[in-house]
C-alpha positions as CSV (number, residue, x, y, z in Angstrom):
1,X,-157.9,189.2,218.0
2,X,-155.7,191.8,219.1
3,X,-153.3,191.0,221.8
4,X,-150.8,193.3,223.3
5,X,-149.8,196.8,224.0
6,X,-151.5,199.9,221.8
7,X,-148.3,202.0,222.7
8,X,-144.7,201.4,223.8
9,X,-141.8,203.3,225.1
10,X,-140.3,205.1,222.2
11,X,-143.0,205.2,219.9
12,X,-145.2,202.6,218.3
13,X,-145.3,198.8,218.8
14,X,-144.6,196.7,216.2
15,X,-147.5,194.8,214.8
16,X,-146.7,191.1,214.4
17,X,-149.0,188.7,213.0
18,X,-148.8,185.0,214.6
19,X,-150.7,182.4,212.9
20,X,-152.3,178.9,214.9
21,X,-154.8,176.5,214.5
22,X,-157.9,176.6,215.8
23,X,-157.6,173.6,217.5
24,X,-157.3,173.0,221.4
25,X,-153.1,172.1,221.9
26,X,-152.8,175.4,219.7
27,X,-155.4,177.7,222.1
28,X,-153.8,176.3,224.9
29,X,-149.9,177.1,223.6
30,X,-151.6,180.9,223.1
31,X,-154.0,181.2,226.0
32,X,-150.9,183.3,227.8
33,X,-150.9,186.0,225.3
34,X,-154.5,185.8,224.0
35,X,-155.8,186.4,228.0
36,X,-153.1,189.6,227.9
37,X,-151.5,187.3,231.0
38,X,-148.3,187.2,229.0
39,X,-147.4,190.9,228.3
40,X,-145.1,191.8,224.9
41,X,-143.8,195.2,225.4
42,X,-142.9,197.1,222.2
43,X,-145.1,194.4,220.1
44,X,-149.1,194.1,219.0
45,X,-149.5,190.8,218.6
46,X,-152.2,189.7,216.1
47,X,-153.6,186.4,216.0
48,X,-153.7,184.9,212.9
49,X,-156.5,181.5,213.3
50,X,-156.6,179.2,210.1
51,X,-156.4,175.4,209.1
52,X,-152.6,174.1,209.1
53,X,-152.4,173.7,205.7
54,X,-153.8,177.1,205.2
55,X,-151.2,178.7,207.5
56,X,-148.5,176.2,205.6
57,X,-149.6,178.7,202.2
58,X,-149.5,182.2,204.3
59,X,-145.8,181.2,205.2
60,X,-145.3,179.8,201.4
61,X,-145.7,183.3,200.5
62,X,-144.2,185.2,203.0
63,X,-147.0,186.4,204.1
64,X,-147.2,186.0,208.1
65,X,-144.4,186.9,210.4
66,X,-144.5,183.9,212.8
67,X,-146.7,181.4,212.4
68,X,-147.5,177.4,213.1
69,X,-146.5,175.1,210.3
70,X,-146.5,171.8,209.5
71,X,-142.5,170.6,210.0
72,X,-143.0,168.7,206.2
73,X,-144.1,172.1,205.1
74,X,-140.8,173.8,206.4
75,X,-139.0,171.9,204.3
76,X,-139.9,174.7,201.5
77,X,-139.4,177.6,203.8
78,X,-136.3,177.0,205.2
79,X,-134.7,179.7,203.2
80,X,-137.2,182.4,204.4
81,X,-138.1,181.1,208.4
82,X,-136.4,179.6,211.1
83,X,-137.8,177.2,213.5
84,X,-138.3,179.0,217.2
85,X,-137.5,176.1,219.6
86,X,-140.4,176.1,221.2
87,X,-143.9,175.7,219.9
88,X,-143.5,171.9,218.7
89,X,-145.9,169.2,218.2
90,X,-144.8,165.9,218.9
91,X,-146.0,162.8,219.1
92,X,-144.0,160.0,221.0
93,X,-144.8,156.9,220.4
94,X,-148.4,158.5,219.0
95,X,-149.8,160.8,216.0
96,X,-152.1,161.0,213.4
97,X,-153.7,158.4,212.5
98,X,-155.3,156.1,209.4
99,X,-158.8,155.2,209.9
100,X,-161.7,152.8,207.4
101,X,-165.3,151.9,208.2
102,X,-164.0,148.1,209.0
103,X,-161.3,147.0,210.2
104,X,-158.9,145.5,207.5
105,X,-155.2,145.2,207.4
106,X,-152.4,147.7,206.6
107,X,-151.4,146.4,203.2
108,X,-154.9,146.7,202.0
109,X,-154.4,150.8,202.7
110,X,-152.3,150.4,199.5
111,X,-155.4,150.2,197.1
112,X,-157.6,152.9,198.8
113,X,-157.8,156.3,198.0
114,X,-156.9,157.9,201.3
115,X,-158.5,161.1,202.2
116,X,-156.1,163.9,203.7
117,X,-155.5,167.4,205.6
118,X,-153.4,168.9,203.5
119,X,-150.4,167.6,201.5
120,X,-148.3,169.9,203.2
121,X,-149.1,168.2,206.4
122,X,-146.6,166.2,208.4
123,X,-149.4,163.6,208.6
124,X,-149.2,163.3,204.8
125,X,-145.4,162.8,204.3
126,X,-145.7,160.3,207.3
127,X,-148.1,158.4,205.2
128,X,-146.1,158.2,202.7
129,X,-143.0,157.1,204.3
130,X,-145.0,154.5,205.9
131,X,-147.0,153.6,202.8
132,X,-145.5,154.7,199.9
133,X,-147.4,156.4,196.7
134,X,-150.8,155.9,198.2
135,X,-153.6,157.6,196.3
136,X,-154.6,160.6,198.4
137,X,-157.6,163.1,198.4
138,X,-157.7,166.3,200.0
139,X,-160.3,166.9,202.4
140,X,-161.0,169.5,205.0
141,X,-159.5,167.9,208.4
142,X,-162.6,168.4,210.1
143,X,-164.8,166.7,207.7
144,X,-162.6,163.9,207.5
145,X,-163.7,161.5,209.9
146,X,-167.8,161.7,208.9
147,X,-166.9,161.7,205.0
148,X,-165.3,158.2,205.9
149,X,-168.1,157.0,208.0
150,X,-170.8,157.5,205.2
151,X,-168.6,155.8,202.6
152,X,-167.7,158.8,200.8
153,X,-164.3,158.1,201.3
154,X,-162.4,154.8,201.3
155,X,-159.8,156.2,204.5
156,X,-159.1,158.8,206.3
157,X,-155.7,160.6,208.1
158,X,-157.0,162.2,211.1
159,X,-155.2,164.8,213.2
160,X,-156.4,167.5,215.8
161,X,-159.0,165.9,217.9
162,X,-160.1,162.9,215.5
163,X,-157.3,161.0,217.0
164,X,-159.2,160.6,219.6
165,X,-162.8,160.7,219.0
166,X,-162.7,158.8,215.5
167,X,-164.8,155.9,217.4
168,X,-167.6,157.9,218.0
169,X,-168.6,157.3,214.3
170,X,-167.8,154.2,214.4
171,X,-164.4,153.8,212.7
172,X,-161.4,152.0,213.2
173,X,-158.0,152.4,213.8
174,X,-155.8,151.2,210.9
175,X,-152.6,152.4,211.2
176,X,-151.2,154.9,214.3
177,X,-148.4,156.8,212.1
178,X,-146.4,157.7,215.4
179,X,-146.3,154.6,216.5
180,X,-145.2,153.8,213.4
181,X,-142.4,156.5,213.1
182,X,-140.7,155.5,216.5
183,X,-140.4,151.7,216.0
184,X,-138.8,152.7,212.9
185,X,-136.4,155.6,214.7
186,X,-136.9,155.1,218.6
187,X,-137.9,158.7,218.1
188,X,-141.3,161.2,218.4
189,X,-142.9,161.8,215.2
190,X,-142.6,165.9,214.5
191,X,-145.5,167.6,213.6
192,X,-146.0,171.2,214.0
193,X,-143.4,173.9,215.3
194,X,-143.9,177.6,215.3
195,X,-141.9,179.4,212.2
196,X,-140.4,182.7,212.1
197,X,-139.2,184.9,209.2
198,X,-135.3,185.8,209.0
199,X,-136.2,189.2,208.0
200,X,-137.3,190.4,211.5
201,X,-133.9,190.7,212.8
202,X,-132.2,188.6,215.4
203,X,-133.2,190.6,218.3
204,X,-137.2,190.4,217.1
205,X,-136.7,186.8,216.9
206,X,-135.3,186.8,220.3
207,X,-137.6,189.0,222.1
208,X,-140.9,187.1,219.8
209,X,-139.4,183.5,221.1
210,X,-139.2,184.4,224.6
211,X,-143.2,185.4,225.0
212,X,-143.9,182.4,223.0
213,X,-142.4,180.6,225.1
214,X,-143.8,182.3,228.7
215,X,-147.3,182.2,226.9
216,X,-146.8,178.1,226.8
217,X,-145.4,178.2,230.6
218,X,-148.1,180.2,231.7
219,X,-150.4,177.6,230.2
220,X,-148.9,174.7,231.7
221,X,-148.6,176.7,235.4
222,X,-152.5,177.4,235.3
223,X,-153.7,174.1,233.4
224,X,-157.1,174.2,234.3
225,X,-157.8,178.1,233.1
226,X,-156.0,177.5,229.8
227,X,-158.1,173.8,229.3
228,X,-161.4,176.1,229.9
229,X,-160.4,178.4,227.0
230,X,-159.4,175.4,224.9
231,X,-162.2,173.8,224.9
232,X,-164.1,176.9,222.8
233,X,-161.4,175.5,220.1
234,X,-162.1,171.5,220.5
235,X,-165.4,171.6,218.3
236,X,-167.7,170.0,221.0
237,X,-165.1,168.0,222.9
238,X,-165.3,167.9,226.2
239,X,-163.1,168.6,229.2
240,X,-161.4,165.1,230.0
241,X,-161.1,165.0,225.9
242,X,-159.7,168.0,225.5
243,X,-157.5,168.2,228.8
244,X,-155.7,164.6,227.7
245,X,-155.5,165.8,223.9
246,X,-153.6,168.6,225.0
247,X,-151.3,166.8,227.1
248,X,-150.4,165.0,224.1
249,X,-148.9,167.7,222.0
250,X,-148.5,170.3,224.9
251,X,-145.4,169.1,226.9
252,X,-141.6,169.1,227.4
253,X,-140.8,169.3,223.7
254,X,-143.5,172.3,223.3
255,X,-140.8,174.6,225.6
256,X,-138.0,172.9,224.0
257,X,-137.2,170.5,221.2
258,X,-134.0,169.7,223.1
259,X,-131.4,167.2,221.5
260,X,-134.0,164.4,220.9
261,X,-136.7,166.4,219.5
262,X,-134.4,168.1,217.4
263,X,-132.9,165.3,215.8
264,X,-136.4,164.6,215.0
265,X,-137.0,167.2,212.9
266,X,-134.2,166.2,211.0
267,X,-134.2,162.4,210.7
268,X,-138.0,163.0,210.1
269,X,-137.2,165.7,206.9
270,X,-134.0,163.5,205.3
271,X,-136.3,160.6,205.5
272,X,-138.3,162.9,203.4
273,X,-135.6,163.2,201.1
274,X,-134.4,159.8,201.2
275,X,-137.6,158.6,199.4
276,X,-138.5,161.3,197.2
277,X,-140.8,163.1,198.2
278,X,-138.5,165.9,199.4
279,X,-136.9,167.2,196.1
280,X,-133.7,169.1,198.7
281,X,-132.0,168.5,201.5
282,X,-133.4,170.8,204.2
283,X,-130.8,172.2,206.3
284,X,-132.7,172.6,210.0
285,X,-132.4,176.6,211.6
286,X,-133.5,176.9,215.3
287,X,-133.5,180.3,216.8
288,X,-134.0,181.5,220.1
């Protein structure tokens, strides 16, 4: 969908593709720009909607100017995108979590074969450090939780939505990876951020960060508008669902990482490292 103006001052805008989820936290981070309330003179703004893991690949290739990515996937396009400081998911003291059709104990995680978003996926490097070499499957996010109900699949990582509604199939909770993460670091588990590639120029960068950032303000000043067209993103969740969803990974660190959700980011990446399944350090860019 096509978002912004067809002509500027000067000439032509420039086009810039900006990839999210479809998911609700996303819709609700673009509703400013996707409703035209958030104008970007000079710039057409095209939204780009795929999976995470998906948009992870686009970014793996270059392919999208700004997009959302998974903060473990960044750790391979540092050297092509910076992080914007505002756009992040975090979860304090809450995140993805493990789910099984009964409800056995964390050390028996160890012998399943845990089905997963993406391997790209914050969630997945989480597991990891929490786990260590689990077996893991890939599986579509969305068909996660029901592949686990009917047995097809030992356990599942859920993210988006399934966080919460994972008990509507009857599943239970296992292990809560942020919870996890922040007895281990008294700190939010990062997530997702919003990526954008060095080659645009620092005062693109600039000028793409700032209606980023009023499109997430102007969701958070008109809460209720912005939940309405999240919900067409929730996949049959309804309002109180999808208005406490979003205030999970919609908040103070979505304008800002500030100090604490920056050192985050990086305690969360060198922990990466730290066991392996990082082959780099990853030295940690915010712009704008």
């Amino acid at each position: 969908m096509a978002m912004g103006p067809a002509t500027s001052e000067g000439g032509r805008p420039r086009t810039i593709r900006i990839g999210h989820s479809p998911d609700p936290d996303d819709a609700f981070m673009f509703y400013g720009l996707a409703s035209g309330r958030v104008p970007t003179p000079g710039y057409a703004v095209a939204q780009v909607l795929e999976d995470i893991e998906s948009l992870n690949r686009l970014a793996l290739d270059g392919a999208i100017e700004v997009t959302a990515v998974s903060i473990h996937a960044y750790a391979y396009l540092a050297d092509r995108y910076a992080l914007l400081s505002c756009g992040a998911s975090m979860g304090d003291g809450y995140g993805p979590i493990v789910v099984a059709r009964a409800p056995v104990a964390v050390e028996d995680l160890k012998a399943m074969t845990i089905a997963v978003p993406g391997r790209l996926t914050s969630a997945t490097l989480a597991l990891r450090l929490a786990l260590g070499e689990v077996r893991t499957e890939v599986v579509a996010f969305d068909r996660i939780p029901g592949a686990v109900a009917r047995g097809e699949q030992q356990a599942g990582l859920l993210i988006h939505e399934g966080q919460l509604t994972f008990g509507q199939s009857g599943l239970h909770r296992i292990l809560d990876l942020g919870e996890w993460w922040q007895r281990r670091t008294g700190l939010p588990l990062p997530l997702g951020g919003n990526a954008v590639r060095r080659d645009l120029g620092e005062r693109a960068i600039a000028e793409i960060g700032r209606f980023l950032k009023e499109s997430i303000a102007f969701g958070l000043a008109h809460r209720q508008e912005a939940i309405t067209y999240a919900m067409d993103f929730g996949r049959g969740l309804q309002r109180p669902l999808t208005d406490r969803f979003v205030g999970m990974y919609v908040n103070d660190f979505t304008l800002d990482y500030g100090p604490r959700g920056k050192r985050a980011v990086e305690a969360f990446l060198a922990a990466g490292h730290e066991a392996g399944i990082i082959p780099h350090a990853v030295a940690v860019e915010f712009e704008a």
